[in-house]
C-alpha positions in Angstrom: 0.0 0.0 0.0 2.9 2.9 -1.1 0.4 5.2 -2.1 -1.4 5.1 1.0 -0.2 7.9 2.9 -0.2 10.2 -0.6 -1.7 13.4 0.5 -0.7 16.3 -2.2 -1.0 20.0 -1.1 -1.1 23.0 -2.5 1.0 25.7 -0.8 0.7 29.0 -0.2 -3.0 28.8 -0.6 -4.9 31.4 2.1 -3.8 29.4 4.8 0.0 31.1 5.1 -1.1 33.8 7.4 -3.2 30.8 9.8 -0.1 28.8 9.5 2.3 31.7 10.4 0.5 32.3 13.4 0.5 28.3 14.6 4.0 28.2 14.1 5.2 31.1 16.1 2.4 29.5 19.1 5.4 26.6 18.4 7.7 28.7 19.3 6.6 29.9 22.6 6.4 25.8 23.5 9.6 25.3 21.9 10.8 27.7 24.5 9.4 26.3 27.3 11.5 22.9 26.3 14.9 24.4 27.1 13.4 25.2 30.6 12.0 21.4 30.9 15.4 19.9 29.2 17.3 21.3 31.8 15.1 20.7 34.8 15.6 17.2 33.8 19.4 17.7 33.0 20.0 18.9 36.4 18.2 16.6 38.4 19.9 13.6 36.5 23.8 14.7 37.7 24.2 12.0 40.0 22.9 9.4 37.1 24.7 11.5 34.6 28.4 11.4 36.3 27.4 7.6 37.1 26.8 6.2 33.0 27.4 9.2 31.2 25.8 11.6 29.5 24.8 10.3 26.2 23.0 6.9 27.3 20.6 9.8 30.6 20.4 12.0 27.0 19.4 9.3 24.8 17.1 7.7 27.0 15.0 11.0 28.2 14.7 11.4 24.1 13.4 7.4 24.3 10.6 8.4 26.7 9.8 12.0 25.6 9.2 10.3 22.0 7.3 7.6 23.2 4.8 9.5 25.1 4.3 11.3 21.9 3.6 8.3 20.1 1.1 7.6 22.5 -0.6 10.7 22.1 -0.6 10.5 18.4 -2.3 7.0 18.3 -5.0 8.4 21.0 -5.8 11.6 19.6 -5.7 10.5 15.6 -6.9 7.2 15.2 -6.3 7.3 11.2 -2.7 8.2 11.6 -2.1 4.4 12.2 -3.4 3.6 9.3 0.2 4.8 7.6 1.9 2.1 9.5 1.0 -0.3 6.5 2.4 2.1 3.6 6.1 1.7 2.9 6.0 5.1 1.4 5.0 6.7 4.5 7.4 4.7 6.4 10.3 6.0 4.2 9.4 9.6 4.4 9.1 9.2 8.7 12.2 7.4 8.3 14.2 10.5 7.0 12.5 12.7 9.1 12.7 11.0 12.3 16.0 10.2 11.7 16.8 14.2 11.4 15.0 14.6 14.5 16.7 12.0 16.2 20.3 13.0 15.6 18.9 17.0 16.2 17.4 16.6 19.8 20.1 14.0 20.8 22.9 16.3 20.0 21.6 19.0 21.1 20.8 17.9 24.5 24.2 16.2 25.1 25.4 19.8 23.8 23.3 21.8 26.4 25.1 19.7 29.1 28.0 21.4 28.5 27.7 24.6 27.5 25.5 28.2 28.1 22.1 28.7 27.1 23.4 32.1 25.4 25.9 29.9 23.1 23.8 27.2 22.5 20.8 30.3 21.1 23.2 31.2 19.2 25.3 28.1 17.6 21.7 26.3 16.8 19.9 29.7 15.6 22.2 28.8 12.6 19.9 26.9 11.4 18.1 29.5 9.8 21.4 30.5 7.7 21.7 27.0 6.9 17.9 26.4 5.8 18.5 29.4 3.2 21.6 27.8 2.1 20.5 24.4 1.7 17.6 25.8 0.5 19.5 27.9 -3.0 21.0 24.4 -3.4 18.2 22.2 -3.5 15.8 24.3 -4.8 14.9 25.8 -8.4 13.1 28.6 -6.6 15.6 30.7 -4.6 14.3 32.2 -1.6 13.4 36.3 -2.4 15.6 38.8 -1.3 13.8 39.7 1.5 14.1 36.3 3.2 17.5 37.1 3.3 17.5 39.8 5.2 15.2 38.2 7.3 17.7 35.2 7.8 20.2 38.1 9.2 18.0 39.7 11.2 16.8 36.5 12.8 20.2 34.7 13.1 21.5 38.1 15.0 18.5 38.7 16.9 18.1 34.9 18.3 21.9 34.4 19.2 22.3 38.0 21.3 19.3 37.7 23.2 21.4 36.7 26.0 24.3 38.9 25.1 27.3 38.1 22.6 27.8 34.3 23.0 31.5 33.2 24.3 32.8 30.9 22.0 35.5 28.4 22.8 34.8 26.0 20.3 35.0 23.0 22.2 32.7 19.5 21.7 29.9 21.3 22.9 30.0 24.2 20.2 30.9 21.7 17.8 28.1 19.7 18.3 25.7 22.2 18.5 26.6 23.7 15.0 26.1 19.5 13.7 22.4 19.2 15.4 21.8 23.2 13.6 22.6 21.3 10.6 20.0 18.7 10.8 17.3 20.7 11.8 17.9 22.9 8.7 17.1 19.4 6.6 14.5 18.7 8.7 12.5 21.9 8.0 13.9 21.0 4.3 12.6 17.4 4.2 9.2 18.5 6.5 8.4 20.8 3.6 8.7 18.7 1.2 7.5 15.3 2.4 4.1 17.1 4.0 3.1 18.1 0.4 3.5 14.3 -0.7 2.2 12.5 2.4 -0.2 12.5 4.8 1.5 14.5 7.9 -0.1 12.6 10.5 0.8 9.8 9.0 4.5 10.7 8.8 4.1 12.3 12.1 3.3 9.0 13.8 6.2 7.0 12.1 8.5 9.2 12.7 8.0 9.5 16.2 8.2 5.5 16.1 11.5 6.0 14.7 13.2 8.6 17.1 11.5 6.8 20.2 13.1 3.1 18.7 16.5 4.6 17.8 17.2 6.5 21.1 16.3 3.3 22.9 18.8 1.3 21.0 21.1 3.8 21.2 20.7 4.3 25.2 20.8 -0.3 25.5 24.0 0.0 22.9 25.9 2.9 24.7 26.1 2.0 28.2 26.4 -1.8 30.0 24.2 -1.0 32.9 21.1 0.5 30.3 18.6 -1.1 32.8 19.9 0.0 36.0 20.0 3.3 34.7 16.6 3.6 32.8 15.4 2.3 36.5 17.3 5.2 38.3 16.1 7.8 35.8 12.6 7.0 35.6 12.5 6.6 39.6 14.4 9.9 40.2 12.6 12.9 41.8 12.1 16.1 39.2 12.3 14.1 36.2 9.2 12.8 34.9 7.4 15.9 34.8 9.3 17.7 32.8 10.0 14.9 30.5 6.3 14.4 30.2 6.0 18.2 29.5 8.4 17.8 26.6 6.8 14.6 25.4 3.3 16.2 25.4 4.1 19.9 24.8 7.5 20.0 22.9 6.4 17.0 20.5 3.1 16.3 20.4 1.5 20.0 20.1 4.6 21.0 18.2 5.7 18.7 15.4 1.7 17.6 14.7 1.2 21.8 14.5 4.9 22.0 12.2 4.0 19.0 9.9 0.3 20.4 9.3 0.9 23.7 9.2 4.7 24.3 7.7 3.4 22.8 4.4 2.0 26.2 3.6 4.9 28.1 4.0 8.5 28.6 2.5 11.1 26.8 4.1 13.1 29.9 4.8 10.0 32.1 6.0 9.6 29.4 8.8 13.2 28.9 10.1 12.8 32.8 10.2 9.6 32.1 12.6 11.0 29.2 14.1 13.9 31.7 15.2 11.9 33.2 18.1 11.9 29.9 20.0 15.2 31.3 22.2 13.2 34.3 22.6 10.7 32.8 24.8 13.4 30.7 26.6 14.5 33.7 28.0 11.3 35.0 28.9 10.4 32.1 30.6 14.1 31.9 32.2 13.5 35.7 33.8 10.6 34.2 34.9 11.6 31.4 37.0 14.8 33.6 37.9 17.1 31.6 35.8 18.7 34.5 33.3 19.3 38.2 34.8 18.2 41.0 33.0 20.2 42.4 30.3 19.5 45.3 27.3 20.7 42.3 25.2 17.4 40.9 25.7 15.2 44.3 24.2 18.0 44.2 21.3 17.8 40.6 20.2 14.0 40.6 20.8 13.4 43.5 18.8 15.8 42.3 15.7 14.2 39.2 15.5 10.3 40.6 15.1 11.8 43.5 12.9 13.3 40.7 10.7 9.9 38.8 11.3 7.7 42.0 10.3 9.9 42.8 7.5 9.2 39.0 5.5 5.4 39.8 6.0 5.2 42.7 4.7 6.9 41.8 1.4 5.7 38.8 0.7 3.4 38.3 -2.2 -0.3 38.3 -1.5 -2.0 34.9 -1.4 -3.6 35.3 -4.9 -0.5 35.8 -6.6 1.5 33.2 -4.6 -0.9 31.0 -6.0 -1.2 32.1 -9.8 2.7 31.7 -9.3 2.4 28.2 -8.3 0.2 26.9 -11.2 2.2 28.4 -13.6 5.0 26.3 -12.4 
């Protein structure tokens, strides 16, 4: 059953402006997650200096994943039915995959460095969407979603002042999981348009949920001992349910619905306000002090934001554009 899952889409029909808004409601979860992530992080030191970073890491992907597959099974009852199409497997394949490498990374990453550096190392991504995105495409992004990328890549990374770079494993790996979620905006684009998204949603949380599991039982010889200290440790589960729940479920169902109307460019641009909302929610809970970085970076980013709107073609002729293609 290949063509099971086929679910073609026209784009930028009267639902970019719908699907702007959704996204950027993404982004203020998405900024919740660094909070969670490192609520988890912290109270996981004594299992973390016991086995190691990347098996805790891997494993608290395992679970957040899981949950979400759950959820997606509960709440969409049809989304199973891609389970039988090859097709849809491949195309959750590559992007769970993506996702797997991206959140593992970057949460082995965030054990070892700042918040500020790691805003600013993964807000690369939008740079790298638009460049990936000149290569692979035969419709360049317009000029404006350039300086949008600037304005966005600036704004994002000095919200929490100029990022102190030392260039170590942490930075380094933090530029690699920018990387893959540049091909993962790419790849949700383009596979949304072909295929069912909650369809692909659903297999590829199957696939980031199995792969971290086999990477947690492959990375560590105690895997059960510590999976039973983790899940049994005070301050964990909560926020790891919150990620599962808030940062996956409500998040990559909205981006896989909703992105499909969009340019790739014009959402890594949206996307870009996720450490924005970190640091709101950080000066909430007393977690980041006050700076004039934060009014600056802020205030670059929506400029950068306000300045794609407002020059992008009007729904009509987006869509004249497309059938003429």
């Amino acid at each position: 059953m290949d063509g099971g899952g086929a679910n073609p889409v026209t784009p930028f029909v009267p639902q970019r402006r719908k699907a702007a808004f959704v996204l950027f409601a993404v982004t203020l979860v998405w900024g919740a997650t660094f909070i969670w992530m490192k609520q988890a992080l912290n109270a996981l030191e004594v299992e973390i200096e016991t086995f190691g970073t990347f098996p805790v890491v891997a494993f608290l992907v395992a679970m957040r994943f899981s949950i979400a597959m759950v959820l997606v099974m509960l709440a969409f009852p049809k989304a199973s039915q891609g389970l039988r199409s090859s097709a849809v497997w491949k195309g959750g394949g590559v992007l769970g995959g993506l996702m797997l490498v991206g959140f593992v990374s970057q949460m082995v990453a965030l054990n070892d460095i700042n918040p500020s550096t790691s805003a600013f190392l993964t807000s690369l991504y939008v740079v790298m969407t638009a460049l990936l995105t000149v290569r692979m495409s035969e419709h360049p992004p317009r000029r404006a979603l350039y300086w949008g990328v600037l304005m966005a890549t600036i704004g994002a990374g000095f919200i929490e002042g100029p990022p102190h770079l030392s260039w170590g494993s942490g930075e380094l790996i933090t530029v690699a999981c920018a990387l893959f979620f540049a091909l993962h905006i790419i790849y949700t684009q383009k596979l949304t348009l072909k295929f069912d998204p909650l369809m692909l949603t659903l297999t590829s949380f199957i696939v980031v949920a199995a792969g971290s599991l086999v990477l947690t039982l492959g990375s560590t010889s105690d895997a059960l001992a510590m999976m039973s200290d983790v899940v049994r440790r005070d301050g964990v589960m909560v926020p790891v349910f919150l990620l599962g729940l808030g940062g996956s479920f409500f998040c990559l169902v909205a981006l896989n619905m909703f992105q499909r109307h969009m340019h790739p460019v014009q959402a890594a641009i949206i996307y870009a306000f996720e450490p924005v909302w970190a640091t709101v929610f950080g000066l909430g809970l007393g977690l980041v002090d006050w700076t004039w970085w934060i009014p600056f970076g802020g205030g670059v980013l929506l400029v950068g934001n306000i300045i794609v709107e407002l020059t992008s073609p009007n729904e009509e002729t987006e869509r004249t554009l497309h059938e003429a293609e």
